[in-house]
PDB file as gemmi writes it, atoms N, CA and C in Angstrom:
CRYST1    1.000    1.000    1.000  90.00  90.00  90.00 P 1                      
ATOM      1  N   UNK A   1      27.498  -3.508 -29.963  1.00  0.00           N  
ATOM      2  CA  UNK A   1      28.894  -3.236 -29.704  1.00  0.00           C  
ATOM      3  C   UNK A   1      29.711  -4.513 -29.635  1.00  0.00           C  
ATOM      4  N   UNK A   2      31.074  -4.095 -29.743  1.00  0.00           N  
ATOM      5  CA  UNK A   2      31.939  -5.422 -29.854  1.00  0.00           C  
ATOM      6  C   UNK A   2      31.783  -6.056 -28.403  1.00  0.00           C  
ATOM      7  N   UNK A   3      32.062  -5.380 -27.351  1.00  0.00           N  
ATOM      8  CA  UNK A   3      32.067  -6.235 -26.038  1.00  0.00           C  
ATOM      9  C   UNK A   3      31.138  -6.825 -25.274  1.00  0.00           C  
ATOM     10  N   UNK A   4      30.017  -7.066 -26.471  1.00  0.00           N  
ATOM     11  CA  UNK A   4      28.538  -7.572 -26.252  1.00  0.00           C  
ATOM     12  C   UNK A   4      27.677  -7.238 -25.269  1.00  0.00           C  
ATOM     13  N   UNK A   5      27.851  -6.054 -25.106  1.00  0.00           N  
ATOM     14  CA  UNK A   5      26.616  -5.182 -23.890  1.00  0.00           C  
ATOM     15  C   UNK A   5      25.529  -4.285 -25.410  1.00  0.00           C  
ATOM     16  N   UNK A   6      24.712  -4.416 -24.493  1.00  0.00           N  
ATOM     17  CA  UNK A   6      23.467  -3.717 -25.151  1.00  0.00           C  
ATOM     18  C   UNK A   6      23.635  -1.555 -25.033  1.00  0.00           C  
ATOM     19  N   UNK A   7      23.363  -1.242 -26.584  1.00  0.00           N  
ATOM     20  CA  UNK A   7      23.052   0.195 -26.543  1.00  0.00           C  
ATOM     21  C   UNK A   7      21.900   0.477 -25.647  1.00  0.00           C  
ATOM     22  N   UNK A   8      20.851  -0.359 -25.170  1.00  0.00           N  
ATOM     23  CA  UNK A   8      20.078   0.149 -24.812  1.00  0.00           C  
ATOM     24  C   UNK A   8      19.681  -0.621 -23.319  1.00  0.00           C  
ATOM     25  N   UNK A   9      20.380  -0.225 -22.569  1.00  0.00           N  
ATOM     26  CA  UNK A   9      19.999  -0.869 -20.921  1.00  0.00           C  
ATOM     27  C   UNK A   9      18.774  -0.369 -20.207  1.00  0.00           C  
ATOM     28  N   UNK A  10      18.095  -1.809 -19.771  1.00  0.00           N  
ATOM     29  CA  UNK A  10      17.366  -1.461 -18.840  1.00  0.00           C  
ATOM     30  C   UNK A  10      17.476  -0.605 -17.552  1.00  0.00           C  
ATOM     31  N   UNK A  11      16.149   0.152 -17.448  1.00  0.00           N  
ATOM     32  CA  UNK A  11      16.033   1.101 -16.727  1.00  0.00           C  
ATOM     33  C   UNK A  11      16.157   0.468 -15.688  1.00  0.00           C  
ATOM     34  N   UNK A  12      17.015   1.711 -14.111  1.00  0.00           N  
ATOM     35  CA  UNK A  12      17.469   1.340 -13.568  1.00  0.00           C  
ATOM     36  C   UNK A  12      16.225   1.196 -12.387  1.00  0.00           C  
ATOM     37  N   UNK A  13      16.414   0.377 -11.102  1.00  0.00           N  
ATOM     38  CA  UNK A  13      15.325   0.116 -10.288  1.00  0.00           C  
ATOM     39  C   UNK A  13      15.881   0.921  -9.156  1.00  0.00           C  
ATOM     40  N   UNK A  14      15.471   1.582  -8.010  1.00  0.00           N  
ATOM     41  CA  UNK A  14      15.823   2.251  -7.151  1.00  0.00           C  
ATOM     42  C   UNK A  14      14.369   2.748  -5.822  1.00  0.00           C  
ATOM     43  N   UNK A  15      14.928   2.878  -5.151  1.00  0.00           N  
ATOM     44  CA  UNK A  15      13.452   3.432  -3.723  1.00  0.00           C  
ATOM     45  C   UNK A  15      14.293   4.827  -3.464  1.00  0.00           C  
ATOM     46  N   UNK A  16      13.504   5.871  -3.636  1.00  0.00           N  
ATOM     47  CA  UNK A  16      13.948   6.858  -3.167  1.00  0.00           C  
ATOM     48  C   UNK A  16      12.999   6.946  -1.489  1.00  0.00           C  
ATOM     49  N   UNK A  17      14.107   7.195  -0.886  1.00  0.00           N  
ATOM     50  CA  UNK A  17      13.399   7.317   0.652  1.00  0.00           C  
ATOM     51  C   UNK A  17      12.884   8.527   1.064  1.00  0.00           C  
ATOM     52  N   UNK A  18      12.203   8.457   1.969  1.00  0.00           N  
ATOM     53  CA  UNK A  18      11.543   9.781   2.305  1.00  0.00           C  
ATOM     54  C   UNK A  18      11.411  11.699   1.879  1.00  0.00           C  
ATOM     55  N   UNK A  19      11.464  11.638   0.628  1.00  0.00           N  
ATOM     56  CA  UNK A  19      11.464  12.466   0.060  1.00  0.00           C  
ATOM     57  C   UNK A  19      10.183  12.787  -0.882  1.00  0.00           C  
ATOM     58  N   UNK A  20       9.800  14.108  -1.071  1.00  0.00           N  
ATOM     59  CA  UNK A  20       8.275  14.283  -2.001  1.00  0.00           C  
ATOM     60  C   UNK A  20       7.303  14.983  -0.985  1.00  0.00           C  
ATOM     61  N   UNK A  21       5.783  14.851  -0.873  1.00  0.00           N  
ATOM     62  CA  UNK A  21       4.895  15.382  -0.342  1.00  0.00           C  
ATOM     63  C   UNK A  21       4.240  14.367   0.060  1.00  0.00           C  
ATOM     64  N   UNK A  22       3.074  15.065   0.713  1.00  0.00           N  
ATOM     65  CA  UNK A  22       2.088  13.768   1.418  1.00  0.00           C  
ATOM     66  C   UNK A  22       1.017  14.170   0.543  1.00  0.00           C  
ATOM     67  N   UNK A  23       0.453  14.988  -0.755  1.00  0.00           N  
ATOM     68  CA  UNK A  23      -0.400  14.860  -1.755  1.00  0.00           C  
ATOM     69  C   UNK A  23       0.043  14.025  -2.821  1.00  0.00           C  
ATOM     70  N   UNK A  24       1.627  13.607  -3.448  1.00  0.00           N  
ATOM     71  CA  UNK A  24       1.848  12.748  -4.001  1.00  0.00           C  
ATOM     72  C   UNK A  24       2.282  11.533  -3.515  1.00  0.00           C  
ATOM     73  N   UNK A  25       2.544  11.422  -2.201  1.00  0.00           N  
ATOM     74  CA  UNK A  25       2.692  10.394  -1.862  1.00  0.00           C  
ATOM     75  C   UNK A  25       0.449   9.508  -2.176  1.00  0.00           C  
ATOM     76  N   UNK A  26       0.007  10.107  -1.910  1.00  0.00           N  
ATOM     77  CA  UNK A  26      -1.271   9.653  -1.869  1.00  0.00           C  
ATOM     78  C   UNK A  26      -1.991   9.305  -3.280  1.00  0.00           C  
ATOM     79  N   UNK A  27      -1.634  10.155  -4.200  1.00  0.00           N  
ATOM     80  CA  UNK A  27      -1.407  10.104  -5.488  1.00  0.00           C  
ATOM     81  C   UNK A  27      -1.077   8.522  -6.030  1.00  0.00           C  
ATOM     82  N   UNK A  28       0.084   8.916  -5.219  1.00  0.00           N  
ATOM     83  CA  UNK A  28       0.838   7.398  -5.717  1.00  0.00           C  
ATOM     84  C   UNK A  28      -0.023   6.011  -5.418  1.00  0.00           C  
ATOM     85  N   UNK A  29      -0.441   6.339  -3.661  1.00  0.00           N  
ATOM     86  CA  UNK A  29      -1.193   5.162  -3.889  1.00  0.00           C  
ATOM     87  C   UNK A  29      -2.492   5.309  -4.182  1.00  0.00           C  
ATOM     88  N   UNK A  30      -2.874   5.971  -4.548  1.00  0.00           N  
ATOM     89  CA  UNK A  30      -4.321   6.012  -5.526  1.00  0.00           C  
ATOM     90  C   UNK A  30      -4.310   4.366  -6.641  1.00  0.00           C  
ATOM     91  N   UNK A  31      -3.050   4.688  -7.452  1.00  0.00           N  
ATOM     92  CA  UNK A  31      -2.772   4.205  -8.624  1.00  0.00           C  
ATOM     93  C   UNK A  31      -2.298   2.604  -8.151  1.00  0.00           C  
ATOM     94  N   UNK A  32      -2.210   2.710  -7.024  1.00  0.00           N  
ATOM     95  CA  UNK A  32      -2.282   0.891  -6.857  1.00  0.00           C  
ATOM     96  C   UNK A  32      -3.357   0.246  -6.192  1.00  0.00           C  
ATOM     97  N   UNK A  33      -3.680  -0.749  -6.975  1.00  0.00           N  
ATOM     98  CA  UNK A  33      -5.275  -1.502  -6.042  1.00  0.00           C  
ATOM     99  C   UNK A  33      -4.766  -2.331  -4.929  1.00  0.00           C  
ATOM    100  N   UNK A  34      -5.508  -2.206  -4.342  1.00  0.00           N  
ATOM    101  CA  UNK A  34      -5.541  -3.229  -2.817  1.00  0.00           C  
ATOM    102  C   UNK A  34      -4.596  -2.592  -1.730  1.00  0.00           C  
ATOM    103  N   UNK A  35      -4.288  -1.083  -1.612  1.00  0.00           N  
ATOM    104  CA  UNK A  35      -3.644  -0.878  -0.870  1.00  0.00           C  
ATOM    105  C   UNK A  35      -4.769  -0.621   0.652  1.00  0.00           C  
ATOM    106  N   UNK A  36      -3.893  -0.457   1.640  1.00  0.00           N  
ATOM    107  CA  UNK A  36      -4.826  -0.731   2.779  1.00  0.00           C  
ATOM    108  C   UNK A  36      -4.114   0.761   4.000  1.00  0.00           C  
ATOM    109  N   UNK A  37      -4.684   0.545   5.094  1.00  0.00           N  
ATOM    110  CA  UNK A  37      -4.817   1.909   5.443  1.00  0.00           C  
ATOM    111  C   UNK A  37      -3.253   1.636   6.578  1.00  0.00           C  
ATOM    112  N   UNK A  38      -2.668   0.700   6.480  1.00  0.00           N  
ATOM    113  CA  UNK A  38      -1.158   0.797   7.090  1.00  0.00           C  
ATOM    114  C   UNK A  38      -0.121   1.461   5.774  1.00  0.00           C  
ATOM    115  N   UNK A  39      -0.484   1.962   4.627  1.00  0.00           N  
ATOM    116  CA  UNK A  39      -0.213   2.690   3.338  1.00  0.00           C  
ATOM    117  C   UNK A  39       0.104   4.425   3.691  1.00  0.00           C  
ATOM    118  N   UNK A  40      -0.933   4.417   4.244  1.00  0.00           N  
ATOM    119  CA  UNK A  40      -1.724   6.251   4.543  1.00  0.00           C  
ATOM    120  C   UNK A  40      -0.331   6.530   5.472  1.00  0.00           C  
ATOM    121  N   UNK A  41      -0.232   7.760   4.914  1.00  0.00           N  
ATOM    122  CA  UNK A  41       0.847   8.914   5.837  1.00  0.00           C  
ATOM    123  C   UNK A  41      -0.074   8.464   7.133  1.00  0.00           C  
ATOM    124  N   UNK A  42      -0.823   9.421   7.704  1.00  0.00           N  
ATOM    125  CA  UNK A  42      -1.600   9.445   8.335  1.00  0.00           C  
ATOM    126  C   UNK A  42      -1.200   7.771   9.802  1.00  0.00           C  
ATOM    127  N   UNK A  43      -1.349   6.992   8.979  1.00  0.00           N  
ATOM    128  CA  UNK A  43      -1.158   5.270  10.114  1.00  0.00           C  
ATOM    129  C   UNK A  43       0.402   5.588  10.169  1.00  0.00           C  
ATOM    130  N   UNK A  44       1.027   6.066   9.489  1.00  0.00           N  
ATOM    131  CA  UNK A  44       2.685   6.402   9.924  1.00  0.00           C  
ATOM    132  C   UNK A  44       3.039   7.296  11.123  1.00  0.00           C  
ATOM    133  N   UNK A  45       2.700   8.211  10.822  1.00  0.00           N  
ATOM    134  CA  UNK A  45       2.427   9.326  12.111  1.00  0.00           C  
ATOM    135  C   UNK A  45       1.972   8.844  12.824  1.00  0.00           C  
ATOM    136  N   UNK A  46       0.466   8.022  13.467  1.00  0.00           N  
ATOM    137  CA  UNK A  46       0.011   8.086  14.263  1.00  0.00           C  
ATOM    138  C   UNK A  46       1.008   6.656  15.185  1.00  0.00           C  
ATOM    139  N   UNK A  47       1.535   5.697  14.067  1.00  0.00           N  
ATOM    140  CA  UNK A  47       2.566   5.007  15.034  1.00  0.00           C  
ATOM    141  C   UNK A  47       3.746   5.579  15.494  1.00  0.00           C  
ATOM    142  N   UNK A  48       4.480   6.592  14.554  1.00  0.00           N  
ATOM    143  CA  UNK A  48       5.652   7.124  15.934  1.00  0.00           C  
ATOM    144  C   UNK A  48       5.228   8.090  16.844  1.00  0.00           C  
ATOM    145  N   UNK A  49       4.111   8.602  16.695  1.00  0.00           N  
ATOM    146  CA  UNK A  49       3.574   9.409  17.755  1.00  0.00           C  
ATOM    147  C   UNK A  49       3.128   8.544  19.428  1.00  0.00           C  
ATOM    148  N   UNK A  50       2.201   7.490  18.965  1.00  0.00           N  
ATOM    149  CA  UNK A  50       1.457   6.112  19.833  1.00  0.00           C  
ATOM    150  C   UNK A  50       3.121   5.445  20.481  1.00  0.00           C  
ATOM    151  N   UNK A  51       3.519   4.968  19.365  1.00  0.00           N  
ATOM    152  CA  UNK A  51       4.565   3.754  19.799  1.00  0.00           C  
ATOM    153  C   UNK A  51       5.825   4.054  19.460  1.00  0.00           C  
ATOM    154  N   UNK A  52       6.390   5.404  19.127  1.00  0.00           N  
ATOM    155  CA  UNK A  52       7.906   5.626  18.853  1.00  0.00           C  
ATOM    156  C   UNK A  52       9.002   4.782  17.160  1.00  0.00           C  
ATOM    157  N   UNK A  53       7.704   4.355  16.544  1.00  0.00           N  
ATOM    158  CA  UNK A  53       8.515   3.984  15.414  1.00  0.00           C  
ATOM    159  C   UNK A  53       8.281   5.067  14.551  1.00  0.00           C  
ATOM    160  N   UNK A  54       9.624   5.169  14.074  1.00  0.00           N  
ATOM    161  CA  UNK A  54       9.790   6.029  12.621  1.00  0.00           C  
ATOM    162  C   UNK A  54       9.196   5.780  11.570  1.00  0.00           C  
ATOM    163  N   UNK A  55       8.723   6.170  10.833  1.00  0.00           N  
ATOM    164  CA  UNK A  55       8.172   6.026   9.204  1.00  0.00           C  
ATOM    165  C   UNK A  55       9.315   6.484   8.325  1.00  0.00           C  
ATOM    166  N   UNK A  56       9.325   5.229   7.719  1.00  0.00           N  
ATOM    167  CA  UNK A  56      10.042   5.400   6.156  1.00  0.00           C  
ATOM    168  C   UNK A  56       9.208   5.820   4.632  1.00  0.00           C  
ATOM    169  N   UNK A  57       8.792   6.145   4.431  1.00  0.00           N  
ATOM    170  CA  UNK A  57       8.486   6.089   2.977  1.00  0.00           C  
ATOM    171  C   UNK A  57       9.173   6.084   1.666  1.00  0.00           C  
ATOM    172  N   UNK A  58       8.712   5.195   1.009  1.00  0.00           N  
ATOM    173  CA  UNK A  58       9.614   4.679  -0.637  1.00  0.00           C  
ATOM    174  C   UNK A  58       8.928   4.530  -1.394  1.00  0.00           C  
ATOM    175  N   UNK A  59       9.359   5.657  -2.458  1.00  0.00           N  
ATOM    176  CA  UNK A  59       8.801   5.203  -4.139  1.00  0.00           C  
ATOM    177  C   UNK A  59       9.548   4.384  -4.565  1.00  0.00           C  
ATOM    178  N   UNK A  60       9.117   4.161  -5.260  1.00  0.00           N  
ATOM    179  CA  UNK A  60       9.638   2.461  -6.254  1.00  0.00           C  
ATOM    180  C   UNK A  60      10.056   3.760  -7.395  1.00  0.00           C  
ATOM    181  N   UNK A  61      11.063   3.451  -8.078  1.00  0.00           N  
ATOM    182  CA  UNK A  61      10.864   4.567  -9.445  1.00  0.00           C  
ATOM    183  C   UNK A  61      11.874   3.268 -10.385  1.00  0.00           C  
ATOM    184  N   UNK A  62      11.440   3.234 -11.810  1.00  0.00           N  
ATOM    185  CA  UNK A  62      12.048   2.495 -12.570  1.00  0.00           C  
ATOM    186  C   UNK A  62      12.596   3.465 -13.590  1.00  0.00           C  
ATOM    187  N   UNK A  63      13.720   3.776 -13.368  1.00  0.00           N  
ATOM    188  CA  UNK A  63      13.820   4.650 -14.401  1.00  0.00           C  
ATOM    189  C   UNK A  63      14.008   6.193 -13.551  1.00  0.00           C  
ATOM    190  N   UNK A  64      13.341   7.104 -14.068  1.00  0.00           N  
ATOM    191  CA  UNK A  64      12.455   8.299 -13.442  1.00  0.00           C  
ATOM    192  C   UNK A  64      10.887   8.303 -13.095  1.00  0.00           C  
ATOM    193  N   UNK A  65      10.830   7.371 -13.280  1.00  0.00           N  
ATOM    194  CA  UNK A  65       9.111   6.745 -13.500  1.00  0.00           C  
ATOM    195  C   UNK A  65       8.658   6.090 -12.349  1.00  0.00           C  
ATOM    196  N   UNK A  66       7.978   6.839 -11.144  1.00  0.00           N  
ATOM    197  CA  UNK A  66       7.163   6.257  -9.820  1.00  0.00           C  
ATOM    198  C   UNK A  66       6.234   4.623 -10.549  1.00  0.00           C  
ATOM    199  N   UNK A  67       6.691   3.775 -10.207  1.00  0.00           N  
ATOM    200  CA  UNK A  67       6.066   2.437 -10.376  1.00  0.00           C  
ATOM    201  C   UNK A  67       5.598   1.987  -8.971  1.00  0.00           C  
ATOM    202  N   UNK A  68       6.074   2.095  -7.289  1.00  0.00           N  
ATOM    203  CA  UNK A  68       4.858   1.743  -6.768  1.00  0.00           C  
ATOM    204  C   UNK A  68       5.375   2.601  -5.642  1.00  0.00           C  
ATOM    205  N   UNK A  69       5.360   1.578  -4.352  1.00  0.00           N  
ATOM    206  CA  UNK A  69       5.594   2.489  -2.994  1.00  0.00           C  
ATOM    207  C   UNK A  69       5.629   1.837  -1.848  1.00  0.00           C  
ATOM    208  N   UNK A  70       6.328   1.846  -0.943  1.00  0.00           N  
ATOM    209  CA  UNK A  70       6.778   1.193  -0.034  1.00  0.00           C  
ATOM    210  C   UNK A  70       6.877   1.903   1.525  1.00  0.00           C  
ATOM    211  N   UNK A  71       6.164   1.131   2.086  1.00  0.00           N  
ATOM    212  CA  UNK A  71       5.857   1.849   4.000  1.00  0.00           C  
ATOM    213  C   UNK A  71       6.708   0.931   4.707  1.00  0.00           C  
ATOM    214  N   UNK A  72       7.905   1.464   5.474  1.00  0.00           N  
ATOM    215  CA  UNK A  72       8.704   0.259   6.497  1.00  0.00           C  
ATOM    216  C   UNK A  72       8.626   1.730   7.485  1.00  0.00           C  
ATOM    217  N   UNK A  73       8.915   1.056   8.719  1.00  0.00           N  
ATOM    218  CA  UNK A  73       8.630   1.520  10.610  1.00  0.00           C  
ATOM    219  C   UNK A  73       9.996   1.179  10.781  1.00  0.00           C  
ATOM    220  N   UNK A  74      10.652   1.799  11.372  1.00  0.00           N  
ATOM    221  CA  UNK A  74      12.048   1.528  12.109  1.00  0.00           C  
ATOM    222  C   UNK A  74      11.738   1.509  13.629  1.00  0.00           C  
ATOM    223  N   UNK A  75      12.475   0.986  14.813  1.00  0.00           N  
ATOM    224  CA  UNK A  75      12.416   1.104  15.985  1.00  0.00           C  
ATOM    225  C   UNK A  75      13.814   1.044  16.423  1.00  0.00           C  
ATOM    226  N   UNK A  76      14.335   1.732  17.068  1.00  0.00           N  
ATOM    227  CA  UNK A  76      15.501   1.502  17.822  1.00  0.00           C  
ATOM    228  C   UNK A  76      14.832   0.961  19.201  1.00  0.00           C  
ATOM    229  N   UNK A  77      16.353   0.009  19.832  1.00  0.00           N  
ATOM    230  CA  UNK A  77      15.978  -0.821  21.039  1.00  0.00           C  
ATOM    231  C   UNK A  77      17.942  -0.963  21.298  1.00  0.00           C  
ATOM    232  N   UNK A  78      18.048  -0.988  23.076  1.00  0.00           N  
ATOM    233  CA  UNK A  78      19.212  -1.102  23.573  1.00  0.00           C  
ATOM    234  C   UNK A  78      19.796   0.046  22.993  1.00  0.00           C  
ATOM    235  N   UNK A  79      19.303   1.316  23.000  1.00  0.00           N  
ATOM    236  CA  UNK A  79      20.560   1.862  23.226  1.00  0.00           C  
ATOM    237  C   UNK A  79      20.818   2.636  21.546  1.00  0.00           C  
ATOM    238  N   UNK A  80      19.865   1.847  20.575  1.00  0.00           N  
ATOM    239  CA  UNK A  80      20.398   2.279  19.332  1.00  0.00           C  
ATOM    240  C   UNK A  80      21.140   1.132  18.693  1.00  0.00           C  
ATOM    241  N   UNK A  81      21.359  -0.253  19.631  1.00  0.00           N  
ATOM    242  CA  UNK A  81      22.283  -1.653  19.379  1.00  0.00           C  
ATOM    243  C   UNK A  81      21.480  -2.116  17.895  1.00  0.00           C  
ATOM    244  N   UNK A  82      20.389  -2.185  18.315  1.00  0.00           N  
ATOM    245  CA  UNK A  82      18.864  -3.279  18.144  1.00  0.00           C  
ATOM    246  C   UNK A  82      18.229  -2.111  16.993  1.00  0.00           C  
ATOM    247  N   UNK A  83      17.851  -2.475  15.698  1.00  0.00           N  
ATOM    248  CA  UNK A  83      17.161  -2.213  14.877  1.00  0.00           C  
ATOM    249  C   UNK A  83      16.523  -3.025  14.616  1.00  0.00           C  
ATOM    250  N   UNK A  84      14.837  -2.766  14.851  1.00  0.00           N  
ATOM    251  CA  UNK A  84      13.741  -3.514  14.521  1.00  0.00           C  
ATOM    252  C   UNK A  84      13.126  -2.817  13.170  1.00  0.00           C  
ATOM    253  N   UNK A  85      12.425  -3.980  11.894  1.00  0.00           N  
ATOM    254  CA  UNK A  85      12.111  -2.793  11.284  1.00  0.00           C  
ATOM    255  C   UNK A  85      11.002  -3.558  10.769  1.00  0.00           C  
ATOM    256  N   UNK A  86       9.883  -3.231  10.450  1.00  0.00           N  
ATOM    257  CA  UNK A  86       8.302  -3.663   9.569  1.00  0.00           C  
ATOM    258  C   UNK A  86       8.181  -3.209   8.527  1.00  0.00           C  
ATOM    259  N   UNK A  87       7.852  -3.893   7.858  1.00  0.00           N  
ATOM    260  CA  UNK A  87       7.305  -3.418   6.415  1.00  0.00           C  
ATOM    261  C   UNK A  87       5.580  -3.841   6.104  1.00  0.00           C  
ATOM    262  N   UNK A  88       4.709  -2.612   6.215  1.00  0.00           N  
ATOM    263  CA  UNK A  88       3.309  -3.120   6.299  1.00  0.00           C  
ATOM    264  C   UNK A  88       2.578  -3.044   4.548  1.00  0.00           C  
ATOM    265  N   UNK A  89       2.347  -4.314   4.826  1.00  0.00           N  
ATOM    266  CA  UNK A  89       1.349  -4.751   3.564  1.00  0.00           C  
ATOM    267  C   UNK A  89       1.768  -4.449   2.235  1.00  0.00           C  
ATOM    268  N   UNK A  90       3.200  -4.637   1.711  1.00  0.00           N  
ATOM    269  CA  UNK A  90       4.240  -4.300   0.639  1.00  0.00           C  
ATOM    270  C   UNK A  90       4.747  -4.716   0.640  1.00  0.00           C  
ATOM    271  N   UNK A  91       5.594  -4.452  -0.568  1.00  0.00           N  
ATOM    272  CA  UNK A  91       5.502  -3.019  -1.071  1.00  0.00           C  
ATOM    273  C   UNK A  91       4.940  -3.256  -2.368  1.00  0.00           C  
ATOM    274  N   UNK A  92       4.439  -2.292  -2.695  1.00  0.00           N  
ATOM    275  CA  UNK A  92       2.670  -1.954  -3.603  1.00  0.00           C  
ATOM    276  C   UNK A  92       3.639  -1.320  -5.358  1.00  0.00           C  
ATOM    277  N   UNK A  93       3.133  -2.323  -6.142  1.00  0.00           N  
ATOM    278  CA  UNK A  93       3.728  -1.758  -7.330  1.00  0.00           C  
ATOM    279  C   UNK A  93       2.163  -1.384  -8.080  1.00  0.00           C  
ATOM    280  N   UNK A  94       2.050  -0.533  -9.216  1.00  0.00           N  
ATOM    281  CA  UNK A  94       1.257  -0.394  -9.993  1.00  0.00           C  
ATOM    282  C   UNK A  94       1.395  -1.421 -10.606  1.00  0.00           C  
ATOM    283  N   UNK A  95      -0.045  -1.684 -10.948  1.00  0.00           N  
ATOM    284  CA  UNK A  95      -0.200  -3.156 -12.159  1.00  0.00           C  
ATOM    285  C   UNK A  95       0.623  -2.640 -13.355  1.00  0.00           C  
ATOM    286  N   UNK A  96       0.573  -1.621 -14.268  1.00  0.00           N  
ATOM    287  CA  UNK A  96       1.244  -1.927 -15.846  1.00  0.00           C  
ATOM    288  C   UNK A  96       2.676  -2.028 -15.126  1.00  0.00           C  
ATOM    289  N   UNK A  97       3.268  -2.545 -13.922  1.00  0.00           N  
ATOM    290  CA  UNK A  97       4.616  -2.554 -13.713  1.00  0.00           C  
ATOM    291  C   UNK A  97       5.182  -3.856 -13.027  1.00  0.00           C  
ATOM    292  N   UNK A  98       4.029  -4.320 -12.351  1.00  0.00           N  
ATOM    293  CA  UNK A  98       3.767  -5.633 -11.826  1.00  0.00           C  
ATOM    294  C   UNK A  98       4.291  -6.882 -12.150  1.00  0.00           C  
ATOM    295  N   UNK A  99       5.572  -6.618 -13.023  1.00  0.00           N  
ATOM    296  CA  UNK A  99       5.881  -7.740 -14.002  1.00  0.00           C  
ATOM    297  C   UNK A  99       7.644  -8.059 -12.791  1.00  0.00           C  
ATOM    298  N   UNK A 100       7.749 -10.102 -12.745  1.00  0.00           N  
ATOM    299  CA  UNK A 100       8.362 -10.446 -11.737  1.00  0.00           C  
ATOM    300  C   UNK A 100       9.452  -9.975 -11.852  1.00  0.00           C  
ATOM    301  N   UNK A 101      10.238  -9.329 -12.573  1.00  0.00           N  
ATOM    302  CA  UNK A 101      11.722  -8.936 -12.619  1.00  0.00           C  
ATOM    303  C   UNK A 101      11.773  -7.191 -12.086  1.00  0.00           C  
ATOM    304  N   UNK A 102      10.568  -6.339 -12.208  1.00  0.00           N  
ATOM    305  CA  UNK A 102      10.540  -5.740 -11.460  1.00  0.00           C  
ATOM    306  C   UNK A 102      10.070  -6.219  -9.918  1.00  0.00           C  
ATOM    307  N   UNK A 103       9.174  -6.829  -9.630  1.00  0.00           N  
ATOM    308  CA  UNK A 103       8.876  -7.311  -8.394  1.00  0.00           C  
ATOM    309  C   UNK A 103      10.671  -7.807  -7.843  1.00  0.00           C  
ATOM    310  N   UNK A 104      11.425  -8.322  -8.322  1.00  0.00           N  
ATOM    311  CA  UNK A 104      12.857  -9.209  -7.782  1.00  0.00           C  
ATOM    312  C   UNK A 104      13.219  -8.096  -7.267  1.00  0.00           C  
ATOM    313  N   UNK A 105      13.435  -7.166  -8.582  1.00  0.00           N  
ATOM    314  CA  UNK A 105      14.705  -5.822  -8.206  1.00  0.00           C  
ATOM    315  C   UNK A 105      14.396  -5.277  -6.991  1.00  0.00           C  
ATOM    316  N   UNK A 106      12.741  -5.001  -6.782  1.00  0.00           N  
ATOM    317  CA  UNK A 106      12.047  -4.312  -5.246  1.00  0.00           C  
ATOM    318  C   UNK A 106      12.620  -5.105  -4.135  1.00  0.00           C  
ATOM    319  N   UNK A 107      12.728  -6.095  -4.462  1.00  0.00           N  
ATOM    320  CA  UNK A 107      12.925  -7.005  -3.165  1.00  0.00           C  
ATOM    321  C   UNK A 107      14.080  -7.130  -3.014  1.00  0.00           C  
ATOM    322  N   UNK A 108      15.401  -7.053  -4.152  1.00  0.00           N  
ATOM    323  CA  UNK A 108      16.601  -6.537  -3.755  1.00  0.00           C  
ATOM    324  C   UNK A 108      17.424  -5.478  -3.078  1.00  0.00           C  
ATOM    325  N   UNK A 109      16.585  -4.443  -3.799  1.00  0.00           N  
ATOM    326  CA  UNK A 109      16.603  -3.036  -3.397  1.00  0.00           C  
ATOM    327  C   UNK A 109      16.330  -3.026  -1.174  1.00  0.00           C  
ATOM    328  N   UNK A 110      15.017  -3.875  -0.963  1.00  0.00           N  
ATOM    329  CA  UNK A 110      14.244  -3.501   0.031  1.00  0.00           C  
ATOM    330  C   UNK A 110      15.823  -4.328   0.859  1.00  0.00           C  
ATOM    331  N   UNK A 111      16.048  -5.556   0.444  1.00  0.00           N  
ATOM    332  CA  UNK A 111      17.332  -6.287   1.162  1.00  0.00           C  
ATOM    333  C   UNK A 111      18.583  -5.435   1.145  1.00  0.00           C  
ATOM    334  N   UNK A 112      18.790  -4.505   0.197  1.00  0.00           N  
ATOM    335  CA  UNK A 112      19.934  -3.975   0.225  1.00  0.00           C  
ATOM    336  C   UNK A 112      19.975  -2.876   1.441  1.00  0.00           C  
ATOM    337  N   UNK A 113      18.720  -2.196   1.517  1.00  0.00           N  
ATOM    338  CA  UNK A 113      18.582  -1.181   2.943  1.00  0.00           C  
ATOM    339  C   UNK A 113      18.423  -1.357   3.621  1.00  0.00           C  
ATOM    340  N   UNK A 114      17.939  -2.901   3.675  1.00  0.00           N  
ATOM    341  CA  UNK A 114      17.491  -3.624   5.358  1.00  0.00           C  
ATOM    342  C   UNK A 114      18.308  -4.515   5.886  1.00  0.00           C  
TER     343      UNK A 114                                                      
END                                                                             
């Protein structure tokens, strides 16, 4: 085109939050290596149950396309003032996606909600 943008733009990067199942959430991390057991629904629950933090869960999707997945804990403190928040052992992309400009966008994305 004349105003020198591309017909064909890269797919867009996005975390959809807590939305889906806990058989595809597991799914999902099947498909990434080295994930660890602060990943599992299961270690989410059992911390806001134990210690009162919330579980977030996030697909990574590039496009329409689940590329990895992301576990952050929220805590309120003072009142609701004070947002504390963790992000354990992530966030987990599939290897054929693993490439650094997707890794940036995740980490933009994760700064833009946090």
């Amino acid at each position: 085109p004349a105003n020198g943008t591309s017909l064909h733009a890269a797919p867009t990067l996005r975390i959809v939050w807590d939305a889906g199942t806990v058989p595809e959430w597991y799914r999902l991390l099947a498909q990434v290596p080295r994930s660890t057991l602060t990943q599992a629904f299961g270690y989410s629950i059992a911390l806001m149950t134990t210690e009162k933090w919330k579980p977030r869960l996030g697909v990574i999707e590039l496009g329409d396309t689940p590329v990895g997945l992301v576990v952050v804990t929220e805590k309120r403190l003072l009142g609701g003032l004070i947002r504390v928040v963790r992000m354990h052992r992530g966030p987990l992309i599939r290897p054929e996606a693993a490439k650094p400009a997707v890794i940036a966008a995740t980490m933009k994305e994760l700064r833009r909600a946090y």
